[in-house]
Every structure is written in structure tokens, then in C-alpha cells.
C-alpha positions, -999 to +999 in steps of 0.1 A: +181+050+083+152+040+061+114+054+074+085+046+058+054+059+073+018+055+061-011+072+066-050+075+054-063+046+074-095+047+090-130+039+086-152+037+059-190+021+050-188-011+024-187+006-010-168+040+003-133+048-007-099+055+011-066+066-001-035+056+019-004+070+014+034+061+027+061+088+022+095+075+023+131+086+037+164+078+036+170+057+009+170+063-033+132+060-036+133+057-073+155+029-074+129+009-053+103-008-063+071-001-043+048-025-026+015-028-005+002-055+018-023-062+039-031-083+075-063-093+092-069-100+118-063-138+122-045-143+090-014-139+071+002-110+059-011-108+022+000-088-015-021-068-023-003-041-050+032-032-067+048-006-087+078-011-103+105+012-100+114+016-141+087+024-160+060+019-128+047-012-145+020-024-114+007-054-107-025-066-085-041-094-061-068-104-079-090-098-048-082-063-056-085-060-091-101-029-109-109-014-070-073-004-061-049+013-081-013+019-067+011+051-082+040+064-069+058+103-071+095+100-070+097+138-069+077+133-030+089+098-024+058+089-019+034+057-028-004+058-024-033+032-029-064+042-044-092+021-025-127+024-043-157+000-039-142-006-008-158-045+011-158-059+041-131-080+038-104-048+030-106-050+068-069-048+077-033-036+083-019-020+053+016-024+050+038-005+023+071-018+016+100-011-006+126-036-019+154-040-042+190-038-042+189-068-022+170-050+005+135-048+021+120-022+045+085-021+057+065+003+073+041+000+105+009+001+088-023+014+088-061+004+096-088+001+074-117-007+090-148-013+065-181-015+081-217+001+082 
């Protein structure tokens, strides 16, 4: 059975930085590639970050650009977010996920709440 749990939520002041992480079980981690989203409240689930399973290649939402930076270990099957210059509107539910092989799992999430 698949399990992927984050962690690292919580609150931070506009500007701050958090680092979530989501450590994975029961599947071939490095044959996944590695995903993060995001929900507010009110709105739809959203990309935010994804790392590739060959060669990590990562891709962003530009709303994200040059603040976030995802990585992966596939010797702790683990992915983590790098959050810096962290706004207002980061205000969600991150969500990692991990697809491939014709499969997706997601994880429950985690808050991130920015606000002074």
C-alpha cells in the first residue's frame, strides 16, 4: 500500500521561509516522478512543482518561480520544497503526489499559513 505523508507546514510571517517534506512508502520511489500542489481555501487544487524521476529535471508554476525549489533523495524516498520569500498568497494545502507507471497517489497535505 502506497503512503505518502508530508510534513513542515505551519506558520510563517510574509517573507519567511518553510521547508515541507513528504517521505514515501511502498512503492519504487525512483521510478516516480515527484509532484507538489497546492489548495486554498475557495479555489482549485493548483501545480505548483515537479521533479522528474530520470535525471530530476524540475519544472515550476510561474507564481512560484525562483522562491521554491523542489529536490528529491531516492536513497530516503523522500521529496521536499524549498519555500523562501514566502507571500500571502502561499496560503494553502500542500499536496505531494507521485505518478507514473500509469498510477497516481497523493498525500493528505499540509498547511501553510503566511501571515504577520
Amino acid at each position: 500500500q502506497v503512503h505518502l505523508v508530508e510534513s513542515g507546514g505551519g506558520l510563517v510571517q510574509p517573507g519567511g521561509s518553510l521547508r515541507l517534506s513528504c517521505a514515501a512508502s511502498g512503492l519504487t520511489f525512483s521510478r516516480y516522478a515527484m509532484s507538489w500542489y497546492r489548495q486554498a481555501p475557495g479555489k482549485e487544487r493548483e501545480f505548483v512543482a515537479r521533479i522528474f524521476s530520470v535525471a530530476g529535471g524540475t519544472g515550476y508554476a510561474d507564481s512560484v518561480k525562483d522562491r521554491f525549489t523542489i529536490y528529491r533523495d531516492n536513497a530516503t524516498n523522500t521529496v521536499s520544497l524549498q519555500m523562501n520569500s514566502l507571500k500571502l498568497e502561499d496560503t494553502a494545502v500542500y499536496y505531494c503526489k507521485a505518478w507514473g507507471l500509469g498510477s497516481e497517489y497523493w498525500g493528505q497535505g499540509t498547511q501553510v499559513t503566511v501571515s504577520s
